[in-house]
C-alpha positions as CSV (number, residue, x, y, z in Angstrom):
1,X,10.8,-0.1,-109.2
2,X,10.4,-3.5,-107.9
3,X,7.9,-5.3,-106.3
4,X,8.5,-8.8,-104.4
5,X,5.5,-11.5,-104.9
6,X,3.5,-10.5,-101.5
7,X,3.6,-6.9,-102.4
8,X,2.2,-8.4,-106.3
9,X,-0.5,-10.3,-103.9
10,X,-1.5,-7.4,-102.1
11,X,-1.5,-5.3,-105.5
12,X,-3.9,-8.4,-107.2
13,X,-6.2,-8.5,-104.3
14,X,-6.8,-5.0,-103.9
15,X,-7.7,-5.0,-108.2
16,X,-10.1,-8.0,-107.7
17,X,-12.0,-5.9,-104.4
18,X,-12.4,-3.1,-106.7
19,X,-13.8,-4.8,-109.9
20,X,-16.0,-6.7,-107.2
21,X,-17.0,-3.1,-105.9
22,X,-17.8,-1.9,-109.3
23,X,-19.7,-4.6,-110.3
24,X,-22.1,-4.3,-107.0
25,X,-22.5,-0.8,-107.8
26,X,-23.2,-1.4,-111.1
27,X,-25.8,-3.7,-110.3
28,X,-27.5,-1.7,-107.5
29,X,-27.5,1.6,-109.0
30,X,-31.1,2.7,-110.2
31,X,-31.3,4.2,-113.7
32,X,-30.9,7.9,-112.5
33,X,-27.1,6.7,-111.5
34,X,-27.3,6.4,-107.6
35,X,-26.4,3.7,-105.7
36,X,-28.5,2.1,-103.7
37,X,-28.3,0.6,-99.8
38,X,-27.7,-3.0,-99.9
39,X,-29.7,-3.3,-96.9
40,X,-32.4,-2.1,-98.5
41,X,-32.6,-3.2,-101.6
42,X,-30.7,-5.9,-103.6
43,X,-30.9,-6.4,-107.3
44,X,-30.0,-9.5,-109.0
45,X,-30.1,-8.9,-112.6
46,X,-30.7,-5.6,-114.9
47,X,-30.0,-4.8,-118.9
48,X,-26.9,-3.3,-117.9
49,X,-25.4,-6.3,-116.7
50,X,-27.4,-9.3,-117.4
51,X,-26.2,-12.3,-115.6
52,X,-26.5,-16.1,-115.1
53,X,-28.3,-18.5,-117.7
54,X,-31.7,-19.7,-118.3
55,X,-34.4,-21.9,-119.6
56,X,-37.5,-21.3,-122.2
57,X,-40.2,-24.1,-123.6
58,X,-41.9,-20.8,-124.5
59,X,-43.2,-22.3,-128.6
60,X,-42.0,-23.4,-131.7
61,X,-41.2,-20.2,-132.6
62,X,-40.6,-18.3,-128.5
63,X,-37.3,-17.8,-127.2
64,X,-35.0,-15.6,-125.1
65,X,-33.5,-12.5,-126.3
66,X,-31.8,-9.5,-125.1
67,X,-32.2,-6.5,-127.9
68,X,-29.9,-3.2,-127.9
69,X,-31.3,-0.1,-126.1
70,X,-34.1,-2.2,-124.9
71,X,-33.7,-1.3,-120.8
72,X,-35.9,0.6,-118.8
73,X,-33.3,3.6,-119.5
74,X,-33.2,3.2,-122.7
75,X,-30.0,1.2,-122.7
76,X,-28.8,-1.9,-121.9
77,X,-30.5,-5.1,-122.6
78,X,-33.5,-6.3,-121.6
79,X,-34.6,-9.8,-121.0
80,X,-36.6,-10.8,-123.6
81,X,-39.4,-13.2,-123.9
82,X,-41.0,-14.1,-127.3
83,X,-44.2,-16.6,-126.0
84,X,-45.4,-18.5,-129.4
85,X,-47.9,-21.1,-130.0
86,X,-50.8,-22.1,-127.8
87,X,-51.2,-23.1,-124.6
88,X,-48.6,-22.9,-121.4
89,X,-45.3,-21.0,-122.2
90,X,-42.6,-20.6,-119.8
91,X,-39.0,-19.6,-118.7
92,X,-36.8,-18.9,-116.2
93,X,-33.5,-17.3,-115.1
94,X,-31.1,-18.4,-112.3
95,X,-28.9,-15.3,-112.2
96,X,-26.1,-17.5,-110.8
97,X,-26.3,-19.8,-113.5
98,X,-26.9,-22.8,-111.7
99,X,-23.4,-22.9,-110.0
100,X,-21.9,-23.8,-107.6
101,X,-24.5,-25.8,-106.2
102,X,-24.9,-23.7,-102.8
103,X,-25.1,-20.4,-105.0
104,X,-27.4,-18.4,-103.7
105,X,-29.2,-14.7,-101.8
106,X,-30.5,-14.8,-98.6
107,X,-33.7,-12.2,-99.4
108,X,-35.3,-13.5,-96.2
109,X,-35.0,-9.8,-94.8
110,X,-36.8,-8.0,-97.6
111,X,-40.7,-7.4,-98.1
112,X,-40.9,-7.4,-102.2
113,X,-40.2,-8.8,-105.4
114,X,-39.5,-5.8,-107.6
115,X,-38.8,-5.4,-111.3
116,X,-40.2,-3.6,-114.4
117,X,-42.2,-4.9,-117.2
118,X,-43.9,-3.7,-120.6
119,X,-44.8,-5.9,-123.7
120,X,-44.0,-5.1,-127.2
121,X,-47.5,-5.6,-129.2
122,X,-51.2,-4.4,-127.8
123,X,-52.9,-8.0,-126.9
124,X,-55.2,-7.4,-124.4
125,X,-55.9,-8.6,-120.7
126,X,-52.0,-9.9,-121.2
127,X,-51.3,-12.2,-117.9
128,X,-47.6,-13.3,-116.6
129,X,-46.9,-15.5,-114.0
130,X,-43.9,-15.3,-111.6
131,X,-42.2,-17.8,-108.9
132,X,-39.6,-18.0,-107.1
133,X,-36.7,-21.0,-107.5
134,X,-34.5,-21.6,-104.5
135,X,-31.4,-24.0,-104.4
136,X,-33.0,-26.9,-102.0
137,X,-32.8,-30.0,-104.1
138,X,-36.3,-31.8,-103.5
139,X,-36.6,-35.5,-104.5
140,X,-40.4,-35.9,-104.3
141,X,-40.5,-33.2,-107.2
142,X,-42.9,-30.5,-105.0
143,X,-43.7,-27.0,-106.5
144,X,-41.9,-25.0,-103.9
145,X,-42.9,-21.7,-104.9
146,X,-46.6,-20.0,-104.9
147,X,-47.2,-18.3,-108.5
148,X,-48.0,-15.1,-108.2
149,X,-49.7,-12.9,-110.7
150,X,-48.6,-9.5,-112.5
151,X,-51.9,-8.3,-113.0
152,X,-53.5,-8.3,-110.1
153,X,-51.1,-9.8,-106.9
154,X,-48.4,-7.0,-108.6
155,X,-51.0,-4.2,-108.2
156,X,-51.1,-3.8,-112.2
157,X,-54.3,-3.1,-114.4
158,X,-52.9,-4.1,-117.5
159,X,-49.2,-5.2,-118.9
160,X,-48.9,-2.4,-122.1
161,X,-46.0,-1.1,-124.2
162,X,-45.1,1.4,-120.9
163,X,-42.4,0.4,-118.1
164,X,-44.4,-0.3,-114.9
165,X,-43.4,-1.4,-111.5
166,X,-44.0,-4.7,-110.3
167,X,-44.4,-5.2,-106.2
168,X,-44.8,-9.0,-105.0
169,X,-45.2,-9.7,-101.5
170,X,-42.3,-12.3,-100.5
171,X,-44.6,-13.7,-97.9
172,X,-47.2,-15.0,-100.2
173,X,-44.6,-16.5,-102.8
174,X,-43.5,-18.8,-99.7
175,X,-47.1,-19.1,-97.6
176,X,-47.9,-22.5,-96.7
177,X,-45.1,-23.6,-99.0
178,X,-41.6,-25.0,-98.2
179,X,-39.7,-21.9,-100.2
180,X,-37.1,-21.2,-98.8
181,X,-36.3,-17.3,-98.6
182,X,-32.5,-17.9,-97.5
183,X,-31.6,-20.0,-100.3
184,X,-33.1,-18.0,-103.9
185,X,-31.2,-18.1,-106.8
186,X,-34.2,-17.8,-110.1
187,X,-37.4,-16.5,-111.1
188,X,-39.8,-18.5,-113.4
189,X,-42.0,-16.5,-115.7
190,X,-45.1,-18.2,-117.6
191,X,-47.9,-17.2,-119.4
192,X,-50.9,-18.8,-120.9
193,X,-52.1,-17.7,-124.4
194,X,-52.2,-18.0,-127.9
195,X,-50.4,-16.3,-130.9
196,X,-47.3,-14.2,-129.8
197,X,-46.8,-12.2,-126.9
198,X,-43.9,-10.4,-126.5
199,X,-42.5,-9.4,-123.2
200,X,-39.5,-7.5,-121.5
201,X,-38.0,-7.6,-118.0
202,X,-35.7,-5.3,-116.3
203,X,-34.5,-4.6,-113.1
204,X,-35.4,-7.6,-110.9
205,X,-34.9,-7.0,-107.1
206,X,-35.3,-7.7,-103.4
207,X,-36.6,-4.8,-101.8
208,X,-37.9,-3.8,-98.5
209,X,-40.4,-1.6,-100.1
210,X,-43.9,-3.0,-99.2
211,X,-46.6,-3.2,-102.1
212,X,-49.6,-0.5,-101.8
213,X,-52.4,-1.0,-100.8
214,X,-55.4,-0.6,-103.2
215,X,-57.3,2.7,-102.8
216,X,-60.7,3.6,-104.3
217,X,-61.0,7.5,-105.8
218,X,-63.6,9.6,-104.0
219,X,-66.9,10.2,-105.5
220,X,-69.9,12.1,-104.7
221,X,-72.3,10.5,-102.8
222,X,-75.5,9.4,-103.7
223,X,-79.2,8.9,-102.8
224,X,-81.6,6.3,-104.5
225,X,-85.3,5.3,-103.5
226,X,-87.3,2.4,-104.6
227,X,-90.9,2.0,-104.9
228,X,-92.2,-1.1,-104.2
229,X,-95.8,-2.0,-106.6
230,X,-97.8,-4.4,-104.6
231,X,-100.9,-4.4,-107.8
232,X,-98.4,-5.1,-110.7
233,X,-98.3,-7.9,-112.6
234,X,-96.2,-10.6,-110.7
235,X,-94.6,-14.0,-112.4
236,X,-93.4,-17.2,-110.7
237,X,-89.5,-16.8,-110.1
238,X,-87.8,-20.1,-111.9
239,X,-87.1,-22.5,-109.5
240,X,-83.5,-22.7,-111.2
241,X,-81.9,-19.7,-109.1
242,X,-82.1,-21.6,-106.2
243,X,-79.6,-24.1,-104.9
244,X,-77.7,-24.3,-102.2
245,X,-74.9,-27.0,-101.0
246,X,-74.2,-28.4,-97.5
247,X,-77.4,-27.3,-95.8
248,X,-78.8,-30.1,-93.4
249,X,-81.8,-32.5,-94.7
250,X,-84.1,-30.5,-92.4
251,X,-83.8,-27.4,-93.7
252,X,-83.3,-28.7,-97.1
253,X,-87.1,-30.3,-96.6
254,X,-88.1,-26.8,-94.9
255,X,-87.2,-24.5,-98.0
256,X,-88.0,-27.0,-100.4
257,X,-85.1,-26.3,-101.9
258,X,-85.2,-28.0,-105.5
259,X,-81.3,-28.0,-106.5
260,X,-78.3,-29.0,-104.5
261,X,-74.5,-29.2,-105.2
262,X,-71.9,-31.4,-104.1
263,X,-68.3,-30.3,-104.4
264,X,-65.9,-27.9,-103.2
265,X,-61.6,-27.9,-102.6
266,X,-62.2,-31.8,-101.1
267,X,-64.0,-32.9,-104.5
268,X,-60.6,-32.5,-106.1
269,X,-58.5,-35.0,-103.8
270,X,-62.0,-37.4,-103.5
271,X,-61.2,-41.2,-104.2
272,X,-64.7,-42.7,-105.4
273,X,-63.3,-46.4,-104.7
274,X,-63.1,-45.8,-101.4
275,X,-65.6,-42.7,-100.8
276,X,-62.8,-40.9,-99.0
277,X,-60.7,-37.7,-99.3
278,X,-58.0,-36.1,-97.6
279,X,-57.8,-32.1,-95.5
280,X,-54.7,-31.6,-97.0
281,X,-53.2,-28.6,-95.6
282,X,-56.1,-27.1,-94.5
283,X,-56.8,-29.8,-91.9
284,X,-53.5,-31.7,-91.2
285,X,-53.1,-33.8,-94.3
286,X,-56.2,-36.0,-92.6
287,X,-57.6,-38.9,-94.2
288,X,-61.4,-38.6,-94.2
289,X,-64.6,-40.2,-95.4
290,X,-67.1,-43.0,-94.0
291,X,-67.2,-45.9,-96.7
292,X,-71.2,-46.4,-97.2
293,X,-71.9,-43.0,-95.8
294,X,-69.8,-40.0,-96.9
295,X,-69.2,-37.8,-100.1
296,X,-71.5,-38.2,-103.2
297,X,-73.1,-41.3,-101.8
298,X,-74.3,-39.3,-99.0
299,X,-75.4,-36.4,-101.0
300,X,-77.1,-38.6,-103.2
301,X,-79.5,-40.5,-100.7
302,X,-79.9,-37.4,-98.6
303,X,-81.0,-35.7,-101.8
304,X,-83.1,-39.1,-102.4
305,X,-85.0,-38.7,-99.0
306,X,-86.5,-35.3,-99.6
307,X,-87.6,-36.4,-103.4
């Protein structure tokens, strides 16, 4: 039999669709062995077919690794992180290696984050970071990303040596910060710690499965009474419980109130030189601050006028 070159084209092209097929299924099948709805879930890496390249400053002795029989099946290989030495460690993946340029998943239709995660060893109150990397090149070098925590935003208690499901909200890995949803293509991971923590990844998705809400177990109720001894023995309650910060100078002088504090998110961003700090987001990136009457100086003599 022969075949001229457009009926070789048409043979070539209908191979790559179905290796393309194949390789979506194999990527968005769960590990039961049924495919999944693109539009409702999309999964960018898992042990079975780990993909694209990545980055570590994870200690001396931390690295990337991807053991045999390590997925959440059993098989496959799961991504691997060996944090060493104290202090920050951290890693990412871009699961389209970085290339081309303009690689990237639009995820700006799903809810969640999703992937599995256990750690191989028994340290306690184990923490991991995530954010999200998109392909937007930045030149003023701006964290675009919220970090987001496993323990706690992910609905965990604890990381241990079983497979549990992580659930991020999308919305809070991109709130009040110029992420952009329609352009992903990584995750960063980071931990901070000492000694050696071992962790492993698997299954990292989009999904428009919503994380649960927390829910508090029922429990009897309860009745309690107090008795209140007006003839006992009193004491003088230290006068170092009390404090307050911001209150005006008349009810500060009212209360006698004995300890005040000066502080709060604007501290951070206060320039003493010029007795001035800046809203930030919070208030329109304002400049604000009086130079003989603002910040500390003001606390200070306001603090000074009521002894």
């Amino acid at each position: 039999m022969k075949f001229g070159i457009r009926e070789l084209l048409v043979m070539l092209l209908a191979i790559i669709s179905i290796g393309a097929f194949l390789r979506f299924r194999e990527m968005n099948t769960v590990a039961g062995g049924a495919a999944l709805d693109p539009s409702e879930e999309l999964v960018v890496w898992n042990s079975h077919r780990p993909v694209g390249q990545t980055w570590a400053n994870l200690g001396p002795k931390g690295g990337i690794e991807y053991p045999e029989n390590s997925g959440i099946d059993g098989k496959g290989k799961a991504l691997t992180l060996r944090m060493a030495g104290d202090g920050y460690r951290a890693c990412g993946l871009n699961w389209k290696g970085w290339y081309p340029a303009d690689a990237h998943d639009d995820v700006s239709a799903f809810h969640s984050l999703v992937f599995h995660v256990r750690q191989i060893g028994t340290i306690e109150n184990l923490e991991l970071r995530v954010s999200l990397v998109d392909n937007f090149k930045r030149s003023n070098g701006e964290t675009a990303s919220n970090t987001q925590y496993v323990v706690g935003d992910g609905a965990l208690k604890r990381i241990d040596g079983e497979w549990r499901k992580v659930i991020l909200p999308l919305s809070k890995f991109a709130q009040n910060k110029p992420l952009k949803l329609d352009r992903i293509w990584g995750i960063d991971f980071a931990n901070e710690g000492t000694g050696l923590a071992v962790v492993q990844i698997d299954r990292i998705s989009f999904s428009k499965e919503r994380p649960r809400l927390p829910t508090f177990s029922e429990k009897p109720s309860y009745q309690a009474s107090a008795t209140l001894l007006l003839d006992a023995k009193r004491h003088q309650i230290n006068d170092g419980i009390y404090g307050v910060c911001d209150l005006p100078v008349d009810q500060l002088r009212e209360y006698g109130i004995p300890l005040t504090r000066w502080g709060g998110n604007t501290s951070s961003r206060f320039n003493w030189k010029i007795n001035a700090d800046n809203g930030a987001s919070d208030w329109f990136f304002k400049n604000r601050g009086q130079v003989n009457d603002g910040g500390y100086l003001k606390h200070i003599k306001t603090a000074q006028s009521i002894g």
